[in-house]
LOPA-301470 format. One record per residue: x, z, y of N, C-alpha, C in turn. Coordinates in steps of 0.02 Angstrom, whole numbers. Layout:
% LOPA-301470
n.X:X n.Z:Z n.Y:Y ca.X:X ca.Z:Z ca.Y:Y c.X:X c.Z:Z c.Y:Y
...
END
This chain:
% LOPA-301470
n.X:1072 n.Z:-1294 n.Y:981 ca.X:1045 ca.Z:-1282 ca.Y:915 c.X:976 c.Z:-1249 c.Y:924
n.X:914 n.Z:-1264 n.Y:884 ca.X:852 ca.Z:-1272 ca.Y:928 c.X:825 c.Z:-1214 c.Y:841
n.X:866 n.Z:-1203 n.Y:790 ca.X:848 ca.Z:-1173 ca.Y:734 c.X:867 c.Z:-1106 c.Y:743
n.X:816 n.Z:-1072 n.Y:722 ca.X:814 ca.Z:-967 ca.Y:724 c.X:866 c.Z:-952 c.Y:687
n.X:907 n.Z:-920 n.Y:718 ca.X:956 ca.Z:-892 ca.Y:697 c.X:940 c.Z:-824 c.Y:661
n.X:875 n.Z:-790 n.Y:683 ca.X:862 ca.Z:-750 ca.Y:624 c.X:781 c.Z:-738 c.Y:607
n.X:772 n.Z:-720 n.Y:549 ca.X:702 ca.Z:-738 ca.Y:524 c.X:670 c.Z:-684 c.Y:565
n.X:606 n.Z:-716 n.Y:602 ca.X:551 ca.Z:-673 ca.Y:629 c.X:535 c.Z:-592 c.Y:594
n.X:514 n.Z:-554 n.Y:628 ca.X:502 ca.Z:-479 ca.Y:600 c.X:448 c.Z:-482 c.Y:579
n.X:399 n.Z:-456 n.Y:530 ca.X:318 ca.Z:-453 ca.Y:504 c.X:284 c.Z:-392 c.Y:573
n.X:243 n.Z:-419 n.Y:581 ca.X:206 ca.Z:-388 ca.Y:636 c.X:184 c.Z:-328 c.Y:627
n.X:142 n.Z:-262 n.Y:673 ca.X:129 ca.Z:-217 ca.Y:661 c.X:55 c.Z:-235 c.Y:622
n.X:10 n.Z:-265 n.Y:657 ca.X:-40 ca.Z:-277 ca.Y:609 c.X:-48 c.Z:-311 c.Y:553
n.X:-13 n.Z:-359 n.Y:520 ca.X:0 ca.Z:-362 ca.Y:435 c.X:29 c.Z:-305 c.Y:419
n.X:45 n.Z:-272 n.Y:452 ca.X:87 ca.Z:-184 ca.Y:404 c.X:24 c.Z:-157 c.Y:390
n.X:-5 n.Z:-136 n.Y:454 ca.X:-77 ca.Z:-105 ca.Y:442 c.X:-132 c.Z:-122 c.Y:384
n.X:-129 n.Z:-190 n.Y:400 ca.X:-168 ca.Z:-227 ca.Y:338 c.X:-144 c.Z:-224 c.Y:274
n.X:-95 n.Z:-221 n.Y:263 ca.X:-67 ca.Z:-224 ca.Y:193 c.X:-86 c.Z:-140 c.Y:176
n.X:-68 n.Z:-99 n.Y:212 ca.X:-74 ca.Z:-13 ca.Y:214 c.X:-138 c.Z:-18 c.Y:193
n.X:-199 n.Z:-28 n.Y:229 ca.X:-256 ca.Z:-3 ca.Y:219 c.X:-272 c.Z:-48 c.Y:133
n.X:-242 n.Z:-119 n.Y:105 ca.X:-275 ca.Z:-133 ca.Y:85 c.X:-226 c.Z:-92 c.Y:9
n.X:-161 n.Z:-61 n.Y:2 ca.X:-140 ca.Z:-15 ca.Y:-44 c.X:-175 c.Z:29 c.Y:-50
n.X:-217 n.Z:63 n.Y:9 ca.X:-264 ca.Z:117 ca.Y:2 c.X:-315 c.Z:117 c.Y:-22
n.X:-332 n.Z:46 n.Y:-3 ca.X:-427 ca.Z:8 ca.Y:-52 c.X:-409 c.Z:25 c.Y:-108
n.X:-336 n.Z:-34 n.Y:-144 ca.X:-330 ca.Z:-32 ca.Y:-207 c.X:-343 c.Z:42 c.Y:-262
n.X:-301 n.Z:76 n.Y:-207 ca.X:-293 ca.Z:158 ca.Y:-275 c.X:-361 c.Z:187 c.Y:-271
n.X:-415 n.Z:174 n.Y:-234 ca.X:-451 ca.Z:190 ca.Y:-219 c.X:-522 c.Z:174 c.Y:-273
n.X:-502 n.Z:110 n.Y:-288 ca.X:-512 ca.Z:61 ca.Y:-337 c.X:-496 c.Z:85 c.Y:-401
n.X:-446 n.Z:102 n.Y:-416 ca.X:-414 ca.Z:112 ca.Y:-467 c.X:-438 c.Z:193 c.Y:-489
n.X:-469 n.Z:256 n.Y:-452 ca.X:-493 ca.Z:313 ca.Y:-467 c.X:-485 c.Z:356 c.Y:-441
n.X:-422 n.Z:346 n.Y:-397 ca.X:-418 ca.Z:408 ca.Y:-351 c.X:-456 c.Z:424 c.Y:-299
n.X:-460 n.Z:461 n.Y:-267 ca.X:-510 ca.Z:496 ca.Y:-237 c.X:-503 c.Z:491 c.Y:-163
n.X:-543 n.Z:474 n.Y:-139 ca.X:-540 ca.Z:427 ca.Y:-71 c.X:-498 c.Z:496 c.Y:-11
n.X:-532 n.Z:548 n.Y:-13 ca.X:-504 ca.Z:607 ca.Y:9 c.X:-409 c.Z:625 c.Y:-3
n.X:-424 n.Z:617 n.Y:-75 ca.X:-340 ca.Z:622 ca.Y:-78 c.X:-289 c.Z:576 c.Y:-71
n.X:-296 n.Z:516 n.Y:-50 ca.X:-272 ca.Z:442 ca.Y:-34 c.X:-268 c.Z:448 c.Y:43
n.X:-323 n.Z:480 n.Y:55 ca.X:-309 ca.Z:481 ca.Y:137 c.X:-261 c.Z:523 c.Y:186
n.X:-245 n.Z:590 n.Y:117 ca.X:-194 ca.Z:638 ca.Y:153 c.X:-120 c.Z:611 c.Y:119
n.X:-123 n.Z:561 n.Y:68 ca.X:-59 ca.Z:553 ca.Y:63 c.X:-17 c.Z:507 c.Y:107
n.X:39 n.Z:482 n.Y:107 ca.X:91 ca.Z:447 ca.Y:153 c.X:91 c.Z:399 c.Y:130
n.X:125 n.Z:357 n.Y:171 ca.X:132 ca.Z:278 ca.Y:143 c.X:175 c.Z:270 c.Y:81
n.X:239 n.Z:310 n.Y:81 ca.X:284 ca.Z:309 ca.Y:18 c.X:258 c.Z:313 c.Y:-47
n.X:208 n.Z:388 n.Y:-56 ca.X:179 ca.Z:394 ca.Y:-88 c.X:124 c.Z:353 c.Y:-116
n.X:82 n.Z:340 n.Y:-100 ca.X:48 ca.Z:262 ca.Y:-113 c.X:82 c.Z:207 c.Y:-144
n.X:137 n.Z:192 n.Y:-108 ca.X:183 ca.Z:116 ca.Y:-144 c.X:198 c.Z:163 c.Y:-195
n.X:220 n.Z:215 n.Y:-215 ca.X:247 ca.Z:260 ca.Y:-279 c.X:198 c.Z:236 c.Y:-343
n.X:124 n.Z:252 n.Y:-309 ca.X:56 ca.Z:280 ca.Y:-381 c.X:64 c.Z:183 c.Y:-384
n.X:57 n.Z:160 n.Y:-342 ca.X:53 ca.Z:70 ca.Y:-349 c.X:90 c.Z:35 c.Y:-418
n.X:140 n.Z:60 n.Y:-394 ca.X:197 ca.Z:49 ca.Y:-442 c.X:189 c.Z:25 c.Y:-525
n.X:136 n.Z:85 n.Y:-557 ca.X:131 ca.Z:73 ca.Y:-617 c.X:34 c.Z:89 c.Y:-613
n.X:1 n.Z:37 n.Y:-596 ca.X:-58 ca.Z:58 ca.Y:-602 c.X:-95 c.Z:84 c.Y:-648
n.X:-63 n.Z:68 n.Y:-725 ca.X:-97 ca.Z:77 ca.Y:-761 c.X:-106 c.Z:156 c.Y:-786
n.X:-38 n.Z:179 n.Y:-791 ca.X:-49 ca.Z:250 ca.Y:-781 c.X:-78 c.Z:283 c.Y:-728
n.X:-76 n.Z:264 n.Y:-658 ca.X:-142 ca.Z:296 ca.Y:-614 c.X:-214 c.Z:290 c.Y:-637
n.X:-231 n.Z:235 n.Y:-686 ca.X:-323 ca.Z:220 ca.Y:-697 c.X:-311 c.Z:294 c.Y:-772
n.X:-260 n.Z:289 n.Y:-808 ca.X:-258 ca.Z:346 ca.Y:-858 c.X:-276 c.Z:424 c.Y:-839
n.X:-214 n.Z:416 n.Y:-778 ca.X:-241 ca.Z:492 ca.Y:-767 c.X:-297 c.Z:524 c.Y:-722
n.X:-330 n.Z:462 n.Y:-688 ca.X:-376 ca.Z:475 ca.Y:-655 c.X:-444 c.Z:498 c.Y:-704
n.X:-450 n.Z:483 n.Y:-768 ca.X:-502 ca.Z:475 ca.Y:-807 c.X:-499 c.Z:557 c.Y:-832
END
């Protein structure tokens, strides 16, 4: 049987890439390049979540 028995893992560098480019986004969106950079990855996918309230309270 010549078919993957299980689906390939996503690599470390699409993680990275996807990371840095959640960080562009909020970055984008108003937050403050300084405070994006001390937060964690969790946190980031968190503010992502509902963007529209991050562009609110950034203003």
């Amino acid at each position: 049987m010549k078919t993957q028995l299980t689906r390939p893992r996503k690599g470390g560098a699409a993680k990275r890439r996807r990371q840095a480019d959640h960080r562009k986004r909020l970055v984008a969106l108003g937050v403050e390049a300084e405070v994006v950079a001390r937060m964690n990855q969790k946190d980031v996918r968190d503010m992502l979540k509902y963007p529209a309230k991050v562009a609110k309270d950034s203003e």
